[in-house]
PDB file of N, CA, C and O in Angstrom:
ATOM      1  N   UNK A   1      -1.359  -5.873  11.801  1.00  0.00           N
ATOM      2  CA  UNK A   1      -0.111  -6.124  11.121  1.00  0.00           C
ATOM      3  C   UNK A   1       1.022  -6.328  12.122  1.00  0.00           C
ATOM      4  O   UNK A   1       1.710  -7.347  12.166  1.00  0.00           O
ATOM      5  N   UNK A   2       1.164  -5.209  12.966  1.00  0.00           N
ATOM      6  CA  UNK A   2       2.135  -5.781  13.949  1.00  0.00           C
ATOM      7  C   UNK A   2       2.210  -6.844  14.937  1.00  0.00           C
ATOM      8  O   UNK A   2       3.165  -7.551  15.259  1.00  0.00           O
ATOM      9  N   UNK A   3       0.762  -6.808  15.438  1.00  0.00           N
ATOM     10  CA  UNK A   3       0.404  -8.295  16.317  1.00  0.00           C
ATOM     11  C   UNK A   3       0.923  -9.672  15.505  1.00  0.00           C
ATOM     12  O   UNK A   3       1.946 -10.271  15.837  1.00  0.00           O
ATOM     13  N   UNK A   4       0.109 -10.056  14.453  1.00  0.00           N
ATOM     14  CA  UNK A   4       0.818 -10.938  13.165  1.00  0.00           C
ATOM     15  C   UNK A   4       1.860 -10.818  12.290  1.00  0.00           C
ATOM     16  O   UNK A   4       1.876 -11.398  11.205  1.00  0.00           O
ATOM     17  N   UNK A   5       2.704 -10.129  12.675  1.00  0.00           N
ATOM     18  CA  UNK A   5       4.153  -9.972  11.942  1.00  0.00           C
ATOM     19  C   UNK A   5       3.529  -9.976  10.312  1.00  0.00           C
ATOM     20  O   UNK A   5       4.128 -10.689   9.506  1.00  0.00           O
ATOM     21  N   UNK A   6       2.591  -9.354   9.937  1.00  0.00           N
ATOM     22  CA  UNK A   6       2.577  -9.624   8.724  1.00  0.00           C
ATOM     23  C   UNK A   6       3.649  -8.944   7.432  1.00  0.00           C
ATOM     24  O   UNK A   6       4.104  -7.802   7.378  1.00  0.00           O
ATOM     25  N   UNK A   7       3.820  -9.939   6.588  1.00  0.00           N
ATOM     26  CA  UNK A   7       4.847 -10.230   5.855  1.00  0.00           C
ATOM     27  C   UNK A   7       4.522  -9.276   4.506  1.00  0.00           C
ATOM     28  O   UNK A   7       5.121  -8.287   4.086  1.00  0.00           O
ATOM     29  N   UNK A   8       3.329  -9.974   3.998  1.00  0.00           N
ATOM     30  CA  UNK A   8       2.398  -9.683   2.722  1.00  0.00           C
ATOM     31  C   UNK A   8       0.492  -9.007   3.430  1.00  0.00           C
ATOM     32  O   UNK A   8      -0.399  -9.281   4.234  1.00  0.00           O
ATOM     33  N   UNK A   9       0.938  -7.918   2.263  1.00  0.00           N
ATOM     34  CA  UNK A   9      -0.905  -7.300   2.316  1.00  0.00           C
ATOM     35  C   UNK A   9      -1.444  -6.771   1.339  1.00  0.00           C
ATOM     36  O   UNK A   9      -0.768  -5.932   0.742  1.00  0.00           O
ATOM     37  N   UNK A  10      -2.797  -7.063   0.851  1.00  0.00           N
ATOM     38  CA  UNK A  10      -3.283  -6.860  -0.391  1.00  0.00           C
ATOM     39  C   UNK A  10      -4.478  -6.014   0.007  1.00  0.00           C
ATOM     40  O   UNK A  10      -5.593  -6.376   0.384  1.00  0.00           O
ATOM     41  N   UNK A  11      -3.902  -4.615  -0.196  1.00  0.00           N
ATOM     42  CA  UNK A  11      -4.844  -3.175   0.005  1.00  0.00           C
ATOM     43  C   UNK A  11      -5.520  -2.978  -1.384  1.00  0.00           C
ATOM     44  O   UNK A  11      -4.991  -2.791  -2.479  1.00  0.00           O
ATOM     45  N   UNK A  12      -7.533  -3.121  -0.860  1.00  0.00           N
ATOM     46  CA  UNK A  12      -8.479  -2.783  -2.394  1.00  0.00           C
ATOM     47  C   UNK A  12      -8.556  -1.102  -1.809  1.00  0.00           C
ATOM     48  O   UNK A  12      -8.979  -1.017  -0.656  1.00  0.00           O
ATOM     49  N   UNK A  13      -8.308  -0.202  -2.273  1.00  0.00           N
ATOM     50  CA  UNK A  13      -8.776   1.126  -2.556  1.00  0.00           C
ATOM     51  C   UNK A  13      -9.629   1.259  -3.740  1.00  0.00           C
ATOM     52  O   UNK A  13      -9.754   2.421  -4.127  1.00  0.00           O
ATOM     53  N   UNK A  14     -10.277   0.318  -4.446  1.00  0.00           N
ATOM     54  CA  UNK A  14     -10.853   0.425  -5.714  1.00  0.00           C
ATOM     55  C   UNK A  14     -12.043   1.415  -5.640  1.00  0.00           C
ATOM     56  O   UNK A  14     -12.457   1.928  -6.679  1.00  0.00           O
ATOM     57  N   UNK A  15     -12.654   1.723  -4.336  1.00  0.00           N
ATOM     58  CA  UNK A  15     -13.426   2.442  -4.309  1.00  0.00           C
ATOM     59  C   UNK A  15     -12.988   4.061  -3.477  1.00  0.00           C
ATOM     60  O   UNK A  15     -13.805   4.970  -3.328  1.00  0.00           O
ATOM     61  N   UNK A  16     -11.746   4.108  -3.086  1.00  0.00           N
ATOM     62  CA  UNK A  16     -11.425   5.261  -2.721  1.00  0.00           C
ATOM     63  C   UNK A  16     -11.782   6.178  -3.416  1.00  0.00           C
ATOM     64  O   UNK A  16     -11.712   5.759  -4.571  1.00  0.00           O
ATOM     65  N   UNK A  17     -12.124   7.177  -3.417  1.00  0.00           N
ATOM     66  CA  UNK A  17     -12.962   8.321  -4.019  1.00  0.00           C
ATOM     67  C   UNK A  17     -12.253  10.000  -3.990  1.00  0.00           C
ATOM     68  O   UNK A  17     -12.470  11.023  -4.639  1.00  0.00           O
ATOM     69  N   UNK A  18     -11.385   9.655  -2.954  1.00  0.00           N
ATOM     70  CA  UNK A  18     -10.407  10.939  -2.463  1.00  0.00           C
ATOM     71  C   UNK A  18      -9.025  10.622  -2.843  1.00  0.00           C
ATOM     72  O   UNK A  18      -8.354   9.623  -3.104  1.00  0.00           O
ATOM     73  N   UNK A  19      -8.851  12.187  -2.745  1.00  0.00           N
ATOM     74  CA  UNK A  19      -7.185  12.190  -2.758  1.00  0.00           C
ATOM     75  C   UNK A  19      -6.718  12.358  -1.169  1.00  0.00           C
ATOM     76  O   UNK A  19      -7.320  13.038  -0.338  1.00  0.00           O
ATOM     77  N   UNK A  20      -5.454  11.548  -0.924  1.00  0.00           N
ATOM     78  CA  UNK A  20      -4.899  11.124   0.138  1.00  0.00           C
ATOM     79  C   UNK A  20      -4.123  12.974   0.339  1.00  0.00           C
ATOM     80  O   UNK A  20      -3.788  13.766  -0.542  1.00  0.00           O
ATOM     81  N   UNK A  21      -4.091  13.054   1.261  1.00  0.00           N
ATOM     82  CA  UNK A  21      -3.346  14.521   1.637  1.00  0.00           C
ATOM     83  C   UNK A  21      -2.254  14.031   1.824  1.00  0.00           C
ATOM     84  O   UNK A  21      -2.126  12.873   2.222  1.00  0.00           O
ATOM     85  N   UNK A  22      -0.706  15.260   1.430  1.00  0.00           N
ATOM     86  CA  UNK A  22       0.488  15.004   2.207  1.00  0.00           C
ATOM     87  C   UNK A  22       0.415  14.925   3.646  1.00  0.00           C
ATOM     88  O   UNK A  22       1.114  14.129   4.274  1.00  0.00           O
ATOM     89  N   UNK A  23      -0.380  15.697   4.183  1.00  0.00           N
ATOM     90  CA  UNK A  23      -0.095  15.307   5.821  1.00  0.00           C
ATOM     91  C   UNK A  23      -0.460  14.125   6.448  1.00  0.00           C
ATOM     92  O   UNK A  23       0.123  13.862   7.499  1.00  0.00           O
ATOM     93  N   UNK A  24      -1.881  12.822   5.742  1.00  0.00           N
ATOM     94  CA  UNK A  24      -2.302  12.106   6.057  1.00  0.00           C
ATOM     95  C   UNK A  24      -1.295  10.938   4.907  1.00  0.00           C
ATOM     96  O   UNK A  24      -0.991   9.819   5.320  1.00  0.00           O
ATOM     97  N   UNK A  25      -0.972  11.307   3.803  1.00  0.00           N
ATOM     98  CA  UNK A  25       0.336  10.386   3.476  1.00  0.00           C
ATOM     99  C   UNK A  25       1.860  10.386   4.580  1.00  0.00           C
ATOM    100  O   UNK A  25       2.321   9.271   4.826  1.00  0.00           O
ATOM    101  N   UNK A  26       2.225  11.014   4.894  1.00  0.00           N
ATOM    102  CA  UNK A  26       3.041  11.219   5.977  1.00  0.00           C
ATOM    103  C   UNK A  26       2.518  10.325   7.441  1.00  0.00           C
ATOM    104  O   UNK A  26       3.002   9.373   8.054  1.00  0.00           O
ATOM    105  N   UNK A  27       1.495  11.028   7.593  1.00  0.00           N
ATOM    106  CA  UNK A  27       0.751   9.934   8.853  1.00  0.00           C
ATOM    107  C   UNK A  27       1.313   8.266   8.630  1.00  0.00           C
ATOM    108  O   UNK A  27       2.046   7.579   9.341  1.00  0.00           O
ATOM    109  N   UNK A  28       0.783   8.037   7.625  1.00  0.00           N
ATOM    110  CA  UNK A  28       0.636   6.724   6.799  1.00  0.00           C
ATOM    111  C   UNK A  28       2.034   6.147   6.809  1.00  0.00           C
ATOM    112  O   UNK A  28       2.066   4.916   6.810  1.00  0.00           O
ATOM    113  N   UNK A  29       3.240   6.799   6.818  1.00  0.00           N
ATOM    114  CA  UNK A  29       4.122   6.198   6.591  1.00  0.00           C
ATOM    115  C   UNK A  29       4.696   6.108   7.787  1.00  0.00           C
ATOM    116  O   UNK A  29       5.544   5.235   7.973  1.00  0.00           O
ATOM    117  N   UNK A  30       4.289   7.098   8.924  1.00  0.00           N
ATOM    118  CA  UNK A  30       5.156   7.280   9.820  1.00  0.00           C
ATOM    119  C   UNK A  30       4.446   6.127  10.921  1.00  0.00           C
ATOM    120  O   UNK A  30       5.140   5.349  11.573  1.00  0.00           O
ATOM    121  N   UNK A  31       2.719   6.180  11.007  1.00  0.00           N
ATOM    122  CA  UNK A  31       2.227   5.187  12.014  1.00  0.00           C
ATOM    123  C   UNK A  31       1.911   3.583  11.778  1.00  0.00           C
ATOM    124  O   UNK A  31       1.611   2.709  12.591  1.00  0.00           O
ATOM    125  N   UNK A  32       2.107   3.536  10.248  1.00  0.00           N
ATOM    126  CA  UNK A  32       1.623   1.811   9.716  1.00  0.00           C
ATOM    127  C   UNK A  32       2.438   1.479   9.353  1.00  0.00           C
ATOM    128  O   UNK A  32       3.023   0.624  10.018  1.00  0.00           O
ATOM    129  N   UNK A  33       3.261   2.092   7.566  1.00  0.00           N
ATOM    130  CA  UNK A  33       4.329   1.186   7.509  1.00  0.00           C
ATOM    131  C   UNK A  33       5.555   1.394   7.892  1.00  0.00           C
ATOM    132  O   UNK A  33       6.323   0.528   7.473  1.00  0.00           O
ATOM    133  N   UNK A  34       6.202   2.485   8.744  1.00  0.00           N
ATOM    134  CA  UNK A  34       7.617   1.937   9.212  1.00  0.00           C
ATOM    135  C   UNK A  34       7.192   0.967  10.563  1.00  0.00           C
ATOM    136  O   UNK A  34       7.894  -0.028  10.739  1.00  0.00           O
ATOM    137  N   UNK A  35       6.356   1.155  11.278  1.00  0.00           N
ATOM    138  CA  UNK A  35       6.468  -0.140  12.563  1.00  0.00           C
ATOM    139  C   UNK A  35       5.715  -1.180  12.081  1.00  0.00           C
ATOM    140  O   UNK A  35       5.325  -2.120  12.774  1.00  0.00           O
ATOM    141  N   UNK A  36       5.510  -1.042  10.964  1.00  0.00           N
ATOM    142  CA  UNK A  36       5.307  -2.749  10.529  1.00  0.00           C
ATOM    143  C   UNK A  36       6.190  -3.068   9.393  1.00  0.00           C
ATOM    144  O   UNK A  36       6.303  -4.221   8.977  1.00  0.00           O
ATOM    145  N   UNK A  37       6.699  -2.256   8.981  1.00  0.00           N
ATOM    146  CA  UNK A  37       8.628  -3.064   8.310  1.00  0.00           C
ATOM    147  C   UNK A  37       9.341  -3.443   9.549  1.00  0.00           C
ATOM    148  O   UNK A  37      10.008  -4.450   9.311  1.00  0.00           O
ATOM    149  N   UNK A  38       9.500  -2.980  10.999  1.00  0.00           N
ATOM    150  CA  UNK A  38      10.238  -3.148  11.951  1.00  0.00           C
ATOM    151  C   UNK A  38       9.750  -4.639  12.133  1.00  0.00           C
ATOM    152  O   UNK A  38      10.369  -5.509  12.745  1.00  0.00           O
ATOM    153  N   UNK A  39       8.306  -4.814  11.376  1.00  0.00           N
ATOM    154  CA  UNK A  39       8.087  -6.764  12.320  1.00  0.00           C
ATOM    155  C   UNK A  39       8.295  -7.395  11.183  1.00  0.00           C
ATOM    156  O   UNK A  39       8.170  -8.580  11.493  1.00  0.00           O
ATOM    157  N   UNK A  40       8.588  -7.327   9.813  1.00  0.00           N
ATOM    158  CA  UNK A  40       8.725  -7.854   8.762  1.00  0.00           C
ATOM    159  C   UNK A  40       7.307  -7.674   7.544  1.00  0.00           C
ATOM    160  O   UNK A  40       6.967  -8.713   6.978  1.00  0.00           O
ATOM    161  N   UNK A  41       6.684  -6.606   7.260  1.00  0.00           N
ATOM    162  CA  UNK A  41       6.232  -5.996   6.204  1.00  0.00           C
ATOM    163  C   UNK A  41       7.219  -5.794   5.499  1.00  0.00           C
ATOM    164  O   UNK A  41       8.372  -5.500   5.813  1.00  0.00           O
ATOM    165  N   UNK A  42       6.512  -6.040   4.036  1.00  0.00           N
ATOM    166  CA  UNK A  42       7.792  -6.008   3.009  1.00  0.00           C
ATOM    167  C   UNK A  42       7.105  -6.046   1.916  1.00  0.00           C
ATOM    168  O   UNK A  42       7.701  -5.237   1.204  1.00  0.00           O
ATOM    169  N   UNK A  43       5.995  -6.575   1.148  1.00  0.00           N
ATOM    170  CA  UNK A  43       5.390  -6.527   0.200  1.00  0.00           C
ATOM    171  C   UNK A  43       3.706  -6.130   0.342  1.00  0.00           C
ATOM    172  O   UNK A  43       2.981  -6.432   1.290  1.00  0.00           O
ATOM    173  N   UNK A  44       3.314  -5.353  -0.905  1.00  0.00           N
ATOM    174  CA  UNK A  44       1.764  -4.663  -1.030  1.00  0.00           C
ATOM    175  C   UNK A  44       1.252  -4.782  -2.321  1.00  0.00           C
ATOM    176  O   UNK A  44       1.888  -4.311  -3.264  1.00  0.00           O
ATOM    177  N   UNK A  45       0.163  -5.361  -2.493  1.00  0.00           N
ATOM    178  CA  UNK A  45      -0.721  -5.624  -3.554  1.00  0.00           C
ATOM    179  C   UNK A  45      -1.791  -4.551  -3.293  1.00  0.00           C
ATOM    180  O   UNK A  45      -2.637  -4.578  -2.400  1.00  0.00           O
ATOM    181  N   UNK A  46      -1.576  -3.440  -4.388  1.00  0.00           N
ATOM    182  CA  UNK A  46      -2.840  -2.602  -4.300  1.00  0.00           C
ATOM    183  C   UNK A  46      -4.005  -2.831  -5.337  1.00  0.00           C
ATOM    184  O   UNK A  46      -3.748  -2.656  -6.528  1.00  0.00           O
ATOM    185  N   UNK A  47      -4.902  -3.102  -5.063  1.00  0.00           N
ATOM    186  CA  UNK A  47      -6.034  -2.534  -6.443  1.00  0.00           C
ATOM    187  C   UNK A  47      -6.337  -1.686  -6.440  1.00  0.00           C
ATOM    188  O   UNK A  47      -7.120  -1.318  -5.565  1.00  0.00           O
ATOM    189  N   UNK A  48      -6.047  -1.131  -7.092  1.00  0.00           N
ATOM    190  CA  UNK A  48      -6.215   0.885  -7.428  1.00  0.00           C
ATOM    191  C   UNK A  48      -7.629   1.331  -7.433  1.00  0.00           C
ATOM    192  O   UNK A  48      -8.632   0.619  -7.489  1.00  0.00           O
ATOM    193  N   UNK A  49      -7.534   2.916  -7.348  1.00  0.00           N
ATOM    194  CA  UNK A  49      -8.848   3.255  -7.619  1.00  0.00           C
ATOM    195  C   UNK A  49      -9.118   3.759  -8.996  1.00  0.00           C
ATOM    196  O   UNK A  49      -8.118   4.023  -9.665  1.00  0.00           O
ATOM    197  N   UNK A  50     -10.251   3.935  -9.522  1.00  0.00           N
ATOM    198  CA  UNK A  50     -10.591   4.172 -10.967  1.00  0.00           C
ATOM    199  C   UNK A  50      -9.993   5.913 -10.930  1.00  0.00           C
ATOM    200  O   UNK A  50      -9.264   6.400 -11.795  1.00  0.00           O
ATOM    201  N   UNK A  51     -10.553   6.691  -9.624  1.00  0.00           N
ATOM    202  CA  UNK A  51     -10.568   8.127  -9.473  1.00  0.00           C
ATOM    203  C   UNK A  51      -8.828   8.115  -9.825  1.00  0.00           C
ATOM    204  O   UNK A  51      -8.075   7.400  -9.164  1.00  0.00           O
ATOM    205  N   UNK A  52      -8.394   8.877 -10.790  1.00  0.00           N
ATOM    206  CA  UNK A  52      -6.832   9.373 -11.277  1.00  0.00           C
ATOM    207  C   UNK A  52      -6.120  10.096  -9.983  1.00  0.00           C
ATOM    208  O   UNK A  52      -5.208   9.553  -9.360  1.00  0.00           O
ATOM    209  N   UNK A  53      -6.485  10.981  -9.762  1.00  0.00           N
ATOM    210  CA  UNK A  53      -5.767  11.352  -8.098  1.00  0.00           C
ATOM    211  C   UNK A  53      -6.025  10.846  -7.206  1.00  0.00           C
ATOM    212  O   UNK A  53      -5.048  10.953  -6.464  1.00  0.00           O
ATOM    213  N   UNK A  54      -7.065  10.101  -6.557  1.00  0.00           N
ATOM    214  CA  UNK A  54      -6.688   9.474  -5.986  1.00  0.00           C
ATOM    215  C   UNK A  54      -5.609   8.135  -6.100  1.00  0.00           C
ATOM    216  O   UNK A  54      -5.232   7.564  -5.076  1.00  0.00           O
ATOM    217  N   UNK A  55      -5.216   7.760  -7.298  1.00  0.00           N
ATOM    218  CA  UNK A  55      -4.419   6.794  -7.527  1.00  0.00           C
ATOM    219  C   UNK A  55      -3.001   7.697  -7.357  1.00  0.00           C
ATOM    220  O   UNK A  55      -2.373   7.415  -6.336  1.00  0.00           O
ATOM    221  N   UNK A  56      -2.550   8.494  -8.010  1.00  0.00           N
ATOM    222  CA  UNK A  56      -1.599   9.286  -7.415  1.00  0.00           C
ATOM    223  C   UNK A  56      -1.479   9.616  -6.428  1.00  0.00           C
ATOM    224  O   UNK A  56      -0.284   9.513  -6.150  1.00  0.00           O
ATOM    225  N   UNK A  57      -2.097  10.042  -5.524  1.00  0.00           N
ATOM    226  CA  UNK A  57      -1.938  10.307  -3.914  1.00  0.00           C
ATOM    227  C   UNK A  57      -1.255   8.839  -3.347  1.00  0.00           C
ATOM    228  O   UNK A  57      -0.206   8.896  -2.705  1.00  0.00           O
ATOM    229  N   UNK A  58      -1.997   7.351  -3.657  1.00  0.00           N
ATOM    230  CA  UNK A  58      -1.729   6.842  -3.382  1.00  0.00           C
ATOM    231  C   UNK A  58      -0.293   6.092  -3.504  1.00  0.00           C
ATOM    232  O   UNK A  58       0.411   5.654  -2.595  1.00  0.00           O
ATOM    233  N   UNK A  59      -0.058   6.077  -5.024  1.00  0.00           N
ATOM    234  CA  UNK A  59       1.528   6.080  -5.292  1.00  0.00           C
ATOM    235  C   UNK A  59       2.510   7.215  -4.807  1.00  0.00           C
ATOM    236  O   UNK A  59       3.706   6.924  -4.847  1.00  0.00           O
ATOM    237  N   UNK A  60       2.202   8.335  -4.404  1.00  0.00           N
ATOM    238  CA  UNK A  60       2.941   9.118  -3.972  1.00  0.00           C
ATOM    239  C   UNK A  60       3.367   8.528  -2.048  1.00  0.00           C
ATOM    240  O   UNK A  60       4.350   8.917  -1.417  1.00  0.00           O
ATOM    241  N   UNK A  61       2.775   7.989  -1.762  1.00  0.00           N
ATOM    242  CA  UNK A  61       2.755   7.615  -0.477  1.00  0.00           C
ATOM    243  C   UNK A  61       4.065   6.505  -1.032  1.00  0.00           C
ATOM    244  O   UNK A  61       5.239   6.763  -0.767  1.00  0.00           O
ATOM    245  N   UNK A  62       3.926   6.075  -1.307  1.00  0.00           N
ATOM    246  CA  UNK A  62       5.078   4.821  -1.804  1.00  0.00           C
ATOM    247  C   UNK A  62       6.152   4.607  -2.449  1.00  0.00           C
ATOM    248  O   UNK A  62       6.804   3.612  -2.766  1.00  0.00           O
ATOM    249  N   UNK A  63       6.293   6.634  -2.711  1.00  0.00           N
ATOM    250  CA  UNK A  63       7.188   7.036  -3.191  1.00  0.00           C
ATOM    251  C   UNK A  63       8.164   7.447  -2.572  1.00  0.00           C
ATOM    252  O   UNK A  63       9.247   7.739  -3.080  1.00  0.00           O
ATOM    253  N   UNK A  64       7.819   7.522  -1.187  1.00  0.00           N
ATOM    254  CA  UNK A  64       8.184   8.152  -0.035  1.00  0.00           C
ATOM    255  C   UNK A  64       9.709   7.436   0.646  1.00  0.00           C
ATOM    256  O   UNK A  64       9.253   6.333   0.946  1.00  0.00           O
ATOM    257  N   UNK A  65      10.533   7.406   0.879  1.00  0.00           N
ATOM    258  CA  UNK A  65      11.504   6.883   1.627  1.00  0.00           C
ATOM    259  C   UNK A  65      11.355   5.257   2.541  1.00  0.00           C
ATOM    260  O   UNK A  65      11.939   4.180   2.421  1.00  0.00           O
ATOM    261  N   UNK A  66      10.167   5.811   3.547  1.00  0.00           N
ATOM    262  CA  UNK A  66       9.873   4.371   3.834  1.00  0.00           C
ATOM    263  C   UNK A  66       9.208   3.419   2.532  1.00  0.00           C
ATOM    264  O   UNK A  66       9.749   2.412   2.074  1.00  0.00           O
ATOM    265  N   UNK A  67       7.883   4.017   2.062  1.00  0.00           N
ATOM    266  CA  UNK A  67       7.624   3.108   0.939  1.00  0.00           C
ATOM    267  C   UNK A  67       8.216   2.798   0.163  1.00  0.00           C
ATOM    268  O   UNK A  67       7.827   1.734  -0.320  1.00  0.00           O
ATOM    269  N   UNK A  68       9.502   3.417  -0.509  1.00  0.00           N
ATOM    270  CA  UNK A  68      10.363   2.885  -1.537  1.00  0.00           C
ATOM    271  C   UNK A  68      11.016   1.559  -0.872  1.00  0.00           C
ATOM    272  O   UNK A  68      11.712   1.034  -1.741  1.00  0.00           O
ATOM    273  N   UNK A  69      11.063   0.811   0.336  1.00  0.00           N
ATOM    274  CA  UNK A  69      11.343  -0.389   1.220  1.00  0.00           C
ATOM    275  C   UNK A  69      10.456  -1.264   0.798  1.00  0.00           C
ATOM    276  O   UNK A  69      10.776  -2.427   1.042  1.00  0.00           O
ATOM    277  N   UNK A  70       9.460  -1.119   0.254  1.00  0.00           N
ATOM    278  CA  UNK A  70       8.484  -1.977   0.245  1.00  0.00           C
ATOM    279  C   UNK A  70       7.986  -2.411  -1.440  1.00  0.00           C
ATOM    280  O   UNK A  70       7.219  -1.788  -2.174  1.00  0.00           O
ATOM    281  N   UNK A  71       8.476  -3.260  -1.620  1.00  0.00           N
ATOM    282  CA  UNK A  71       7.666  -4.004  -3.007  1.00  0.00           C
ATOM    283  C   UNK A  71       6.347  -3.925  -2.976  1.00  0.00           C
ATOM    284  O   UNK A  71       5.638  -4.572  -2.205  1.00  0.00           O
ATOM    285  N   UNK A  72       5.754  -2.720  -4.242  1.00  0.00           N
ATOM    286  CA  UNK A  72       4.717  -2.740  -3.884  1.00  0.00           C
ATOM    287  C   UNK A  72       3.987  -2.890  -5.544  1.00  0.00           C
ATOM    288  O   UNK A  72       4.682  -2.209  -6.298  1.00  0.00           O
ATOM    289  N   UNK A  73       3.181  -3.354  -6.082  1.00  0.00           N
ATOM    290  CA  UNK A  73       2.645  -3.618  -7.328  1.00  0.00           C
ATOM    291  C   UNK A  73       1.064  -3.397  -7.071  1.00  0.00           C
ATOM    292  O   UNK A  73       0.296  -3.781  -6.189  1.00  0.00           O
ATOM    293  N   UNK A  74       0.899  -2.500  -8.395  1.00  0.00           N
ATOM    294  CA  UNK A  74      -0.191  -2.272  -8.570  1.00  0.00           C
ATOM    295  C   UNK A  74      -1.516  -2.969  -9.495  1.00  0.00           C
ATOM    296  O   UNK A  74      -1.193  -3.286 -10.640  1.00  0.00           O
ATOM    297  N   UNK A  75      -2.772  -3.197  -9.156  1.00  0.00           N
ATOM    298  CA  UNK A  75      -3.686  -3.908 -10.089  1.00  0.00           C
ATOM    299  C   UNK A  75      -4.994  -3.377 -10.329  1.00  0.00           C
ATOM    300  O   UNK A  75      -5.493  -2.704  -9.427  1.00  0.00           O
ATOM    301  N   UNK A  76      -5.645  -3.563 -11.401  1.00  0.00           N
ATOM    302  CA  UNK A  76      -7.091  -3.131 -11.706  1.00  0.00           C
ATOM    303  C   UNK A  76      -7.902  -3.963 -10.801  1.00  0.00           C
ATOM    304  O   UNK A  76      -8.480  -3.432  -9.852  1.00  0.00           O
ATOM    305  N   UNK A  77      -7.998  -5.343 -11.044  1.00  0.00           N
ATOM    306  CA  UNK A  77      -8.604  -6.643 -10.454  1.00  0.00           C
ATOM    307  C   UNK A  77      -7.907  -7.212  -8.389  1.00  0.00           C
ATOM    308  O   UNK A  77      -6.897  -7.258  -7.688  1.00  0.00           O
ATOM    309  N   UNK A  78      -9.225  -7.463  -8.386  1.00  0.00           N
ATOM    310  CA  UNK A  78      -8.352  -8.358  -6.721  1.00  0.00           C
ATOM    311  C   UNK A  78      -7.965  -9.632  -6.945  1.00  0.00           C
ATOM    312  O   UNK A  78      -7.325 -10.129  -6.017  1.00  0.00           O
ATOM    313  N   UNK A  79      -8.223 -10.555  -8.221  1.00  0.00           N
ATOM    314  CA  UNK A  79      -7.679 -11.764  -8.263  1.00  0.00           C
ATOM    315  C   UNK A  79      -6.451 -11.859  -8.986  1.00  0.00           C
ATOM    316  O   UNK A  79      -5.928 -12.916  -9.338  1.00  0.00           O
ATOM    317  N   UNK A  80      -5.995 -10.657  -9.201  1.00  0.00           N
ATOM    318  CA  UNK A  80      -4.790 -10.311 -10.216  1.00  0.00           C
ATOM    319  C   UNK A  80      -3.923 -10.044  -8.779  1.00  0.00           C
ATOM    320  O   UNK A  80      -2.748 -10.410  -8.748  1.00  0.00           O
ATOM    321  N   UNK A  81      -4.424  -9.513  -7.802  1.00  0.00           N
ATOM    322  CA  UNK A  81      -3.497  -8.506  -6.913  1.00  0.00           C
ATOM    323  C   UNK A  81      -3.108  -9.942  -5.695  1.00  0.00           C
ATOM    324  O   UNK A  81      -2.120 -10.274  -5.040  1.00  0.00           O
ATOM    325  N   UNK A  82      -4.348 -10.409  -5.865  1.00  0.00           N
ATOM    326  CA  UNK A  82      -4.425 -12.200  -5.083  1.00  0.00           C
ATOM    327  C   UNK A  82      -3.570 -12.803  -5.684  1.00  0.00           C
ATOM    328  O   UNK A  82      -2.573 -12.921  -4.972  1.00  0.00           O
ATOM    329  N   UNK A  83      -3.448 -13.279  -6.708  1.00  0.00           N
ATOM    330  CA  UNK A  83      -2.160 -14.431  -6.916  1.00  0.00           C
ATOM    331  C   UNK A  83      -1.227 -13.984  -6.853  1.00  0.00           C
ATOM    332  O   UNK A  83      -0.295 -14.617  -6.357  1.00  0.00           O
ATOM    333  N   UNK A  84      -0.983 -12.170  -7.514  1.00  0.00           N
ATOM    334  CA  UNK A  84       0.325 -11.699  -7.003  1.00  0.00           C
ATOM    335  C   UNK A  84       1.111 -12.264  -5.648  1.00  0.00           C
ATOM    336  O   UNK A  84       2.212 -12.815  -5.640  1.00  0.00           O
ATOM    337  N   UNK A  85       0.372 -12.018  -4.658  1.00  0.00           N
ATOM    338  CA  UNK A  85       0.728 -11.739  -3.187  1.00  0.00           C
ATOM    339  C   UNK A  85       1.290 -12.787  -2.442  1.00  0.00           C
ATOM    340  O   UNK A  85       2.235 -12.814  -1.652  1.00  0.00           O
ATOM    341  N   UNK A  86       0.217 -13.977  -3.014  1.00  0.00           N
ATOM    342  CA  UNK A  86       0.172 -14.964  -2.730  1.00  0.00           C
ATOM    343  C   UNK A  86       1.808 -15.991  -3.111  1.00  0.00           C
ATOM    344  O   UNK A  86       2.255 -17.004  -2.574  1.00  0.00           O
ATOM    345  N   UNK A  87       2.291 -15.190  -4.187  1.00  0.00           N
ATOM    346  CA  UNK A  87       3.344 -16.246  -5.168  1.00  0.00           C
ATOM    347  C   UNK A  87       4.305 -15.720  -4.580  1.00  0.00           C
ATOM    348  O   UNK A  87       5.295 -16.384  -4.272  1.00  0.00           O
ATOM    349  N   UNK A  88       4.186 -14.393  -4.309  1.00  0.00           N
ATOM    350  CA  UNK A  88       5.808 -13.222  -4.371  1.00  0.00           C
ATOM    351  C   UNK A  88       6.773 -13.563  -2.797  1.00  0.00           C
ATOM    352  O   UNK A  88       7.828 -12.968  -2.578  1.00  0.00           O
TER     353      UNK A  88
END
C-alpha cells in the first residue's frame, strides 16, 4: 500500500473466523492505516465475515479515530464490494 500509494482496497475477511483483539485492532490502525492515509488511502471495501464478532471486532477497528478517515462500506458478496470500489 505504501510502495503504490494506494488510493482504494477491497479487504475479503469472509472467512475470518476470530475476533480481532483491541491490542491487535490498535496495531492495525497504528502500523497500516495511518501510514497509508499519509500516501493517500482513503477508501475500503470489506466483505464481512459470516462469524458476528468477528464482524464487530472488525467494525470496531473503523470506529477508531484513524478509521473514522476512511470511507469504508461493508458487503456480503466480493462482486458487490468490486464495483463498489471500483466506481467510488
Amino acid at each position: 500500500m505504501l510502495d503504490q500509494k494506494t488510493e482504494k482496497v477491497l479487504g475479503n475477511i469472509k472467512e475470518l473466523g476470530f475476533v480481532v483483539s483491541p491490542e491487535a485492532q490498535e496495531w492495525m490502525n497504528e502500523h497500516i492505516f495511518a501510514p497509508a492515509m499519509e500516501v493517500g488511502f482513503s477508501k475500503l471495501a470489506v466483505v464481512m465475515s459470516t462469524e458476528f464478532l468477528a464482524q464487530l471486532s472488525i467494525e470496531q477497528v473503523m470506529e477508531e479515530e484513524v478509521g473514522q478517515q476512511i470511507t469504508t462500506k461493508y458487503f456480503d458478496e466480493i462482486e458487490e464490494a468490486r464495483e463498489w470500489i471500483m466506481n467510488v
